[in-house]
N, CA, C and O atoms as a printed pandas DataFrame, in Angstrom:
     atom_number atom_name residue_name chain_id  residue_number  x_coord  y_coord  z_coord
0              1         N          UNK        A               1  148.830  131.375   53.098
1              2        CA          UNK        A               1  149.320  131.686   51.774
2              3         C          UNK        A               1  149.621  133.170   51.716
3              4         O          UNK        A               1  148.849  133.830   52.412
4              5         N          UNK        A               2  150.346  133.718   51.207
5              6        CA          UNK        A               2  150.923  134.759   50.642
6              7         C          UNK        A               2  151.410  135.258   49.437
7              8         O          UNK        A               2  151.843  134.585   48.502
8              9         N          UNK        A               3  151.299  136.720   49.514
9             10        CA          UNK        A               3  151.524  137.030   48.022
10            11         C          UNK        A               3  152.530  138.096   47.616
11            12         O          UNK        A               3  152.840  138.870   48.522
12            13         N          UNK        A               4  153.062  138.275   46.508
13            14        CA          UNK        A               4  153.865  139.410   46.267
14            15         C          UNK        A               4  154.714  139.453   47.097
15            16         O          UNK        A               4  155.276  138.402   47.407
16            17         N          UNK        A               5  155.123  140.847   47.803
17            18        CA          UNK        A               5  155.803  141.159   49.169
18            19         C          UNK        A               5  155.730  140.630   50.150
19            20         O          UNK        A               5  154.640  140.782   50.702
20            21         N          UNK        A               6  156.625  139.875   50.802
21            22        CA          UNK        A               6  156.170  138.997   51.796
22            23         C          UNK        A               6  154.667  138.638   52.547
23            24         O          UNK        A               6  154.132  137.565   52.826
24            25         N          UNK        A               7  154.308  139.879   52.711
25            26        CA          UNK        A               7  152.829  139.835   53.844
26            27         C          UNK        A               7  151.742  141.160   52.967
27            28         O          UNK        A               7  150.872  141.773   53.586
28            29         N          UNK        A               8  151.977  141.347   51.759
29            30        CA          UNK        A               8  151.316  142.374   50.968
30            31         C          UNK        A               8  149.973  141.712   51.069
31            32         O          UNK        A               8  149.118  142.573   51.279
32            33         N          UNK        A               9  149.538  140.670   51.007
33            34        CA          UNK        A               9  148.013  140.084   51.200
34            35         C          UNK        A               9  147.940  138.445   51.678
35            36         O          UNK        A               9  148.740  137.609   51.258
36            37         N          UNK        A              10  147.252  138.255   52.270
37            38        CA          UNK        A              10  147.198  136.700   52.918
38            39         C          UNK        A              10  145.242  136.158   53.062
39            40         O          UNK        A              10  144.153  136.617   53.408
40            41         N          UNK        A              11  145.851  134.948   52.535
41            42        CA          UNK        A              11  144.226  134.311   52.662
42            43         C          UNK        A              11  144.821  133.004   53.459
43            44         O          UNK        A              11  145.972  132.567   53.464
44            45         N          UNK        A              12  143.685  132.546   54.107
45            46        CA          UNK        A              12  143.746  131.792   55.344
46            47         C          UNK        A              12  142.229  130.517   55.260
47            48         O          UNK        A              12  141.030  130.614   55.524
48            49         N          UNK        A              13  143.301  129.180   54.650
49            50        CA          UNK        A              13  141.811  128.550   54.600
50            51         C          UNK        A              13  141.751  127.436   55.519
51            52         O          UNK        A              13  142.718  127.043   56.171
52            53         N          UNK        A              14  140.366  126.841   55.560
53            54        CA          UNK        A              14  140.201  125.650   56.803
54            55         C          UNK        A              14  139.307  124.163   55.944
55            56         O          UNK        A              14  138.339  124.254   55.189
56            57         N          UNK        A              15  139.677  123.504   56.170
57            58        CA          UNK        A              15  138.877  122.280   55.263
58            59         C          UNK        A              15  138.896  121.246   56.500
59            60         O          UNK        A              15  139.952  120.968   57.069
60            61         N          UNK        A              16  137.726  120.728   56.853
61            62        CA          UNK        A              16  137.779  120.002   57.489
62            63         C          UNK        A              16  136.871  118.084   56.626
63            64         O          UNK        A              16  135.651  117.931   56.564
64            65         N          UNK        A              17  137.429  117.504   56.358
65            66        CA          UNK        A              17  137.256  116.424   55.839
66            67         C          UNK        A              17  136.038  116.014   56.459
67            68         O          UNK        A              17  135.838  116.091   57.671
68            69         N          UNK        A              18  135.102  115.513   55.493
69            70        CA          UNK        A              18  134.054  114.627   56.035
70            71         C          UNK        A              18  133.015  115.581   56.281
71            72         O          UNK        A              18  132.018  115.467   55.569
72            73         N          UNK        A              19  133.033  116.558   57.192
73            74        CA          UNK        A              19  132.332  117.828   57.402
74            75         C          UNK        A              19  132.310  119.053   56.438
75            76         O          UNK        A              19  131.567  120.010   56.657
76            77         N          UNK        A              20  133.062  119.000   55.472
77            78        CA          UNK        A              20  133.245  120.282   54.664
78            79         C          UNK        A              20  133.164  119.968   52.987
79            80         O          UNK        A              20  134.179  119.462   52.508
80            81         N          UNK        A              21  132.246  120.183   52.244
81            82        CA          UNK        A              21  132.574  119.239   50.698
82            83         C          UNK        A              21  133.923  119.968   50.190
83            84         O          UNK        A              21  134.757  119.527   49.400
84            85         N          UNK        A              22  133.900  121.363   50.950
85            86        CA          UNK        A              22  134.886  121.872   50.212
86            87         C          UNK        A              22  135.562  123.225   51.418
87            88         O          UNK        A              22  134.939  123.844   52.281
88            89         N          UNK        A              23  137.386  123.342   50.931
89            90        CA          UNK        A              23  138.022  124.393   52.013
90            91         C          UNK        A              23  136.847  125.556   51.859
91            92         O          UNK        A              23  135.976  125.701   51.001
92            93         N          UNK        A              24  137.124  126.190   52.834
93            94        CA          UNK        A              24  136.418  127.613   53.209
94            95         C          UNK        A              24  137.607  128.592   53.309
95            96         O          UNK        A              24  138.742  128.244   53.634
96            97         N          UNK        A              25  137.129  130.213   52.908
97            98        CA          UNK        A              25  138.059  131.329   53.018
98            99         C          UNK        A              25  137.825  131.669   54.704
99           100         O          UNK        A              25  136.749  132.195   54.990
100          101         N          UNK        A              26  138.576  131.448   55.568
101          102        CA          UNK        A              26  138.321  131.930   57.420
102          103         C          UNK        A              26  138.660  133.290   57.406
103          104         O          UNK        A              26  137.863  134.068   57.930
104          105         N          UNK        A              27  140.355  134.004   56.585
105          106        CA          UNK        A              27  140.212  134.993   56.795
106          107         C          UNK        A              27  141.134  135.675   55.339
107          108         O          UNK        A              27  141.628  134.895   54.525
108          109         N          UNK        A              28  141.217  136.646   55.235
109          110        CA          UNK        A              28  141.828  137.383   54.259
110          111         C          UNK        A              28  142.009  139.370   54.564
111          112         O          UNK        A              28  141.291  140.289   54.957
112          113         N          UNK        A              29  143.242  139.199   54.145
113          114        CA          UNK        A              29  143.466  140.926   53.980
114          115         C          UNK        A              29  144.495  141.198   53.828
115          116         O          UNK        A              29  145.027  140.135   53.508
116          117         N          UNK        A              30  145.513  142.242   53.833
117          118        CA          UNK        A              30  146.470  143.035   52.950
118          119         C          UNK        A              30  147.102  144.014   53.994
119          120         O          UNK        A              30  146.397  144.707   54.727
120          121         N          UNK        A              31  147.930  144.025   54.012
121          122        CA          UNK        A              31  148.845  145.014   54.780
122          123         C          UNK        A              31  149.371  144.443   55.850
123          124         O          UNK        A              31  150.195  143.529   55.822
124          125         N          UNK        A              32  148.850  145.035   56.962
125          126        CA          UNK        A              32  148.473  144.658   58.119
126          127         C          UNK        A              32  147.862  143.567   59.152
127          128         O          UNK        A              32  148.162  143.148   60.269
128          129         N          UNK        A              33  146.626  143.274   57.984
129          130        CA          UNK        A              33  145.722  142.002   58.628
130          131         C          UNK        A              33  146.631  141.099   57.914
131          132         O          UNK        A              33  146.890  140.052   58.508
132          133         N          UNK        A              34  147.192  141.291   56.714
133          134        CA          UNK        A              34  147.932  139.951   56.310
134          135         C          UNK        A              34  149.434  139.634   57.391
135          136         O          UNK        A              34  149.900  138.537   57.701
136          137         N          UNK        A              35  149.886  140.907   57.752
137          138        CA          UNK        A              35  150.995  140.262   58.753
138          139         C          UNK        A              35  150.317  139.543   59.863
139          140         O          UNK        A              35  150.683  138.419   60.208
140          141         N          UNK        A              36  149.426  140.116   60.372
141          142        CA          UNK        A              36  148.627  139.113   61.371
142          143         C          UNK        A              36  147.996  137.989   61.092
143          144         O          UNK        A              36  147.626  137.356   62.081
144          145         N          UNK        A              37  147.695  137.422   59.785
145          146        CA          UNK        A              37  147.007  135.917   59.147
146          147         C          UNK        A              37  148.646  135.385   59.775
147          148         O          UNK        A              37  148.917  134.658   60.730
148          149         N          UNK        A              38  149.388  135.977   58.952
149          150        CA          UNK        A              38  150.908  135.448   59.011
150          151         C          UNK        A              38  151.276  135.152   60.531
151          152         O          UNK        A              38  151.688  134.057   60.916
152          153         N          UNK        A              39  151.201  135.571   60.840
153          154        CA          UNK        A              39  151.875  135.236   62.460
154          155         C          UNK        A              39  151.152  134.568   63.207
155          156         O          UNK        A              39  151.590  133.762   64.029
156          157         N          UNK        A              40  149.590  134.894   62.957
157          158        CA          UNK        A              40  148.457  133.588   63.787
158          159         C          UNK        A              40  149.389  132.171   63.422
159          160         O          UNK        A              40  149.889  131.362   64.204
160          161         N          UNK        A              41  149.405  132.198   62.390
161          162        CA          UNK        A              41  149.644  130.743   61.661
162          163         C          UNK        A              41  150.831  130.020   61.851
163          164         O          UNK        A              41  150.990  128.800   61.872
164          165         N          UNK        A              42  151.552  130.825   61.973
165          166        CA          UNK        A              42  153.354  130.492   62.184
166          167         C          UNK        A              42  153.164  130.411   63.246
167          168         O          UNK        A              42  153.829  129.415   63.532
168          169         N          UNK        A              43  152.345  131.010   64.850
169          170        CA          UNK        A              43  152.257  130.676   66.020
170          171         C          UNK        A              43  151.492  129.557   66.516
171          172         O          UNK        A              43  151.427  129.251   67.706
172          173         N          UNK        A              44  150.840  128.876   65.447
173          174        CA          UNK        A              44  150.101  127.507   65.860
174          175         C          UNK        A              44  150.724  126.912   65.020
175          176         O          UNK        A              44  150.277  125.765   65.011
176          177         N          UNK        A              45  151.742  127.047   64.078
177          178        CA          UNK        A              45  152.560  125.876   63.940
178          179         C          UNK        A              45  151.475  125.593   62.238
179          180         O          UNK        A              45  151.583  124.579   61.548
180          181         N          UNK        A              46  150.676  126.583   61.973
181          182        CA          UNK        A              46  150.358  125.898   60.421
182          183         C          UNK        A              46  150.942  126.570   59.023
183          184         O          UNK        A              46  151.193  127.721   58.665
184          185         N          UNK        A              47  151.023  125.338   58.456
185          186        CA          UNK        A              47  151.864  125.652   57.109
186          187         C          UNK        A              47  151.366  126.938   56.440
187          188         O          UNK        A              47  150.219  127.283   56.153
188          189         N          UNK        A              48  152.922  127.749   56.218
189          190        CA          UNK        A              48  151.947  129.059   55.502
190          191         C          UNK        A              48  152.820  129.001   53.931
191          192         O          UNK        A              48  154.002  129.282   53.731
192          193         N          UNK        A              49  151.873  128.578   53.034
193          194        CA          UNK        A              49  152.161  128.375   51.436
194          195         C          UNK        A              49  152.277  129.888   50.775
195          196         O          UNK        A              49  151.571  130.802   51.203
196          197         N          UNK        A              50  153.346  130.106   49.556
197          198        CA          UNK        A              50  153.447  131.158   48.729
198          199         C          UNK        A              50  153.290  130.980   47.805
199          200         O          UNK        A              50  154.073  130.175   47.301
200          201         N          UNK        A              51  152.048  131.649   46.774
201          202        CA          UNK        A              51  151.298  131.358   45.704
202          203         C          UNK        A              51  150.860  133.039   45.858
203          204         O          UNK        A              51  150.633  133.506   46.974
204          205         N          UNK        A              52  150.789  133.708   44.863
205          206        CA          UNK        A              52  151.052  135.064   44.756
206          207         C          UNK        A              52  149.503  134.901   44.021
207          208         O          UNK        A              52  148.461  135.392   44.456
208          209         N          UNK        A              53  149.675  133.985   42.655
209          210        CA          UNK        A              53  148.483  133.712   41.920
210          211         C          UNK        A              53  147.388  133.093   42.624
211          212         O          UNK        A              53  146.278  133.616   42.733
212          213         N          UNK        A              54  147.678  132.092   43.048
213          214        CA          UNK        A              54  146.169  131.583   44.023
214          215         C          UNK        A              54  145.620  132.592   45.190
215          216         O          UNK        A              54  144.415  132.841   45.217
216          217         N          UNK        A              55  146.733  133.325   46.406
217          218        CA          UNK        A              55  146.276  134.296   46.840
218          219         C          UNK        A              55  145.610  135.358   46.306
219          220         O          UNK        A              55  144.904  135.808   47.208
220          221         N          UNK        A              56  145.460  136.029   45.249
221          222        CA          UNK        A              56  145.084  136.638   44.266
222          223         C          UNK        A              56  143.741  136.072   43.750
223          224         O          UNK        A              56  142.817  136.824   43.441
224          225         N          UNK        A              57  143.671  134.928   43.677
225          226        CA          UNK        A              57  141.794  134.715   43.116
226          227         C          UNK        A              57  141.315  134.303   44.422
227          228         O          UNK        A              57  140.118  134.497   44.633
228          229         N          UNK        A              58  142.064  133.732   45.411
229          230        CA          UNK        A              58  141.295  133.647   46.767
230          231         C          UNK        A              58  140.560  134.756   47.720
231          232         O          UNK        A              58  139.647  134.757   48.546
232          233         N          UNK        A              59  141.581  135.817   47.075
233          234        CA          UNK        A              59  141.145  137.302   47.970
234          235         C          UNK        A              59  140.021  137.605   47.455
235          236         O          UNK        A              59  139.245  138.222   48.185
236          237         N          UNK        A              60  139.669  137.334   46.319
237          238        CA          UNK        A              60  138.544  137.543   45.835
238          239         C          UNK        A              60  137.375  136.923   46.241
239          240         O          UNK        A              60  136.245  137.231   45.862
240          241         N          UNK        A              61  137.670  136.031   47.029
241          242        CA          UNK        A              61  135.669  135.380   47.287
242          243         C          UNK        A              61  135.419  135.741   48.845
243          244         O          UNK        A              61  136.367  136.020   49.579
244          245         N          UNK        A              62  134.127  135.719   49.284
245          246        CA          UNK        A              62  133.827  136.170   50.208
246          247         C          UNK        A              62  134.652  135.217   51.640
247          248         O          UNK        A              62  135.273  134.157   51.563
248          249         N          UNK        A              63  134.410  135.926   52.670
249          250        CA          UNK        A              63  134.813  134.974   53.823
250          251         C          UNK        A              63  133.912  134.220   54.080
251          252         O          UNK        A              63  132.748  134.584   53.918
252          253         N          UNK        A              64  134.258  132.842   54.596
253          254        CA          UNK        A              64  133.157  131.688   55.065
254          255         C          UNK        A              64  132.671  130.716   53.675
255          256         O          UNK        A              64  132.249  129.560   53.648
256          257         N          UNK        A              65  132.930  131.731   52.519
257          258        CA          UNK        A              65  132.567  131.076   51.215
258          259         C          UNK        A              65  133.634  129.763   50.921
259          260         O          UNK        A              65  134.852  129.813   51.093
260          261         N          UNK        A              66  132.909  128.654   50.466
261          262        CA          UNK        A              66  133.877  127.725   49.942
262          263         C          UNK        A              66  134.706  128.152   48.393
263          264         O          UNK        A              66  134.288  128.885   47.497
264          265         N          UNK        A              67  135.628  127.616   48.455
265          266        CA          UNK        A              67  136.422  127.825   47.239
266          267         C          UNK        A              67  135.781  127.522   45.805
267          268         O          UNK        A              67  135.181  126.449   45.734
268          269         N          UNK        A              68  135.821  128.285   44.690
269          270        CA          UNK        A              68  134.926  127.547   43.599
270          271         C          UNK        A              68  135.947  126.247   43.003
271          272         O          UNK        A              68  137.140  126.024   43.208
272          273         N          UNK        A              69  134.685  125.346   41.993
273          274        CA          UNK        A              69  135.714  124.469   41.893
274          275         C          UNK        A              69  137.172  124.381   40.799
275          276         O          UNK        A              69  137.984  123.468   40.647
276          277         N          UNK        A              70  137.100  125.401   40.316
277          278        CA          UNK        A              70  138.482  125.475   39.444
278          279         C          UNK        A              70  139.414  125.434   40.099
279          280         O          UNK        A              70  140.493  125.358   39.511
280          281         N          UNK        A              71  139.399  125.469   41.711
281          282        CA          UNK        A              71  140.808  125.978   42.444
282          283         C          UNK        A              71  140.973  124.404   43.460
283          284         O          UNK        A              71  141.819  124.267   44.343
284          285         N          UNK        A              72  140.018  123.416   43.087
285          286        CA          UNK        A              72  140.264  122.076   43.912
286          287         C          UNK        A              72  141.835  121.751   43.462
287          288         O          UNK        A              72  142.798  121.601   44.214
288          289         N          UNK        A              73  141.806  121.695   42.184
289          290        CA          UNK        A              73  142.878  120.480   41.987
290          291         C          UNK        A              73  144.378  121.322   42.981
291          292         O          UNK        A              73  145.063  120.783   43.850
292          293         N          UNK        A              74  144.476  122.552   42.519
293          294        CA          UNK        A              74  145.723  123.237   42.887
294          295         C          UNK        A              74  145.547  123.717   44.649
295          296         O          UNK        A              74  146.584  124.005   45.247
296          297         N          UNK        A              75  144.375  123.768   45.304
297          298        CA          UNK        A              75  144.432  123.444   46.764
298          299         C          UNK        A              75  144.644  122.102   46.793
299          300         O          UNK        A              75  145.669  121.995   47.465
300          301         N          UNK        A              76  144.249  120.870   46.429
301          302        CA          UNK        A              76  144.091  119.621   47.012
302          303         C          UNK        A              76  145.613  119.560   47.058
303          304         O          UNK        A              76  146.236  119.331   48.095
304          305         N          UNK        A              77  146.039  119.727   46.152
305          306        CA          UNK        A              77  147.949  119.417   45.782
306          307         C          UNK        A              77  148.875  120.253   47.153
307          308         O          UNK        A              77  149.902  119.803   47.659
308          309         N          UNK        A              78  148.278  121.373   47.492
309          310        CA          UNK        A              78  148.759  121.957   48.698
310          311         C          UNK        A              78  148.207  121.332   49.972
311          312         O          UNK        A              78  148.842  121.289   51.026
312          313         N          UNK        A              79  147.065  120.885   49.811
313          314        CA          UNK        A              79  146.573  120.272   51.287
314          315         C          UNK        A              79  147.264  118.531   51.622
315          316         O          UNK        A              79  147.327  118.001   52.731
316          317         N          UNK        A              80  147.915  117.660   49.698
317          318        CA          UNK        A              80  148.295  116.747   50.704
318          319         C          UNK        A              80  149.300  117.076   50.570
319          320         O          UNK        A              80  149.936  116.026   50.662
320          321         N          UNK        A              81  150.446  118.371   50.289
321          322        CA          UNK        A              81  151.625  118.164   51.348
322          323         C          UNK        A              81  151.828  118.945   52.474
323          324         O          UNK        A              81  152.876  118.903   53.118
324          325         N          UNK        A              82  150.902  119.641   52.745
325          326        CA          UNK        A              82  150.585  119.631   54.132
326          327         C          UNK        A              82  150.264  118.453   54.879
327          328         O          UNK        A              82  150.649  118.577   56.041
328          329         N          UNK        A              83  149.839  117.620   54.709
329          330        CA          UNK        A              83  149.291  116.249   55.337
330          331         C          UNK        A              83  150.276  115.557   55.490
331          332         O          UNK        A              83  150.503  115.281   56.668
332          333         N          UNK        A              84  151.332  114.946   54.367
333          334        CA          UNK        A              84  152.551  114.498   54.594
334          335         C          UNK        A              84  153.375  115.115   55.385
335          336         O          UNK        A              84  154.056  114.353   56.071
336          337         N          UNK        A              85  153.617  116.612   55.584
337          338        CA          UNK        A              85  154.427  117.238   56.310
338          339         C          UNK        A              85  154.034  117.013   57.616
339          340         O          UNK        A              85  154.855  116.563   58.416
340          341         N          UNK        A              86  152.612  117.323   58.036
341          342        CA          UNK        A              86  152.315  116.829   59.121
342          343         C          UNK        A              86  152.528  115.235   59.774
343          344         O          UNK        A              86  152.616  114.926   60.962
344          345         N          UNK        A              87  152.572  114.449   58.696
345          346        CA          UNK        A              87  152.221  113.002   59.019
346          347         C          UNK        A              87  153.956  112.841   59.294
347          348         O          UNK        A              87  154.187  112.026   60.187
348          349         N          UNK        A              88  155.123  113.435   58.721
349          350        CA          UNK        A              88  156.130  112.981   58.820
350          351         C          UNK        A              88  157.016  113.838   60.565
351          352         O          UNK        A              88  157.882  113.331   61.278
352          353         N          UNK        A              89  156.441  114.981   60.689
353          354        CA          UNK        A              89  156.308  115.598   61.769
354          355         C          UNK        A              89  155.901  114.537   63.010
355          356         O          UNK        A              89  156.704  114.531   63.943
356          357         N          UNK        A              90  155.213  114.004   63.078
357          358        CA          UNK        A              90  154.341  113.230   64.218
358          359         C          UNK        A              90  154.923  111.857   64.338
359          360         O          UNK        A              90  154.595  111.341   65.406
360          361         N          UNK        A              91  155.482  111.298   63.786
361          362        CA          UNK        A              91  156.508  109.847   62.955
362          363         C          UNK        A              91  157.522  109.789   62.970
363          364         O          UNK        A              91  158.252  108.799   62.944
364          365         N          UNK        A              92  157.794  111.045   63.023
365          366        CA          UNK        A              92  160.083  111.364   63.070
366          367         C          UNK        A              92  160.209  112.016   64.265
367          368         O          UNK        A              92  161.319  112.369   64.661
């Protein structure tokens, strides 16, 4: 995810189903570290979402911390079309 200026700040989350009640923050930062969230991600091929506002309350919680729950509904909505994107990727 990204915010503002292309790579002005980036948060980077991981949810693993079944194992996780809820996504986790892996990494976050601004400038610099955000061009590098950015390019990890685009180099393994994972979806990188632009939400200026959600990056913005995400930067805010610690790393490793799960997301609080006000921010399920509007991650879940990004995680299943990531899932479809993936699922139609692997199928086509």
């Amino acid at each position: 995810m990204t915010s503002r200026k292309e790579y002005d700040k980036a948060v980077a989350l991981r949810y693993k189903p079944g194992l996780e009640k809820a996504p986790r923050v892996i990494a976050a930062g601004k400038g610099k570290i955000a061009e590098k969230i950015i390019r990890i991600a685009k180099e393994h091929n994972i979806h990188v979402h632009n939400d200026p506002d959600l990056v913005e309350m995400l930067s805010e919680l610690e790393l490793n911390s799960e997301i609080p729950p006000e921010l399920y509904v509007v991650v879940s909505e990004i995680l299943v079309f990531v899932y479809s994107l993936n699922r139609k990727e692997t199928s086509g």
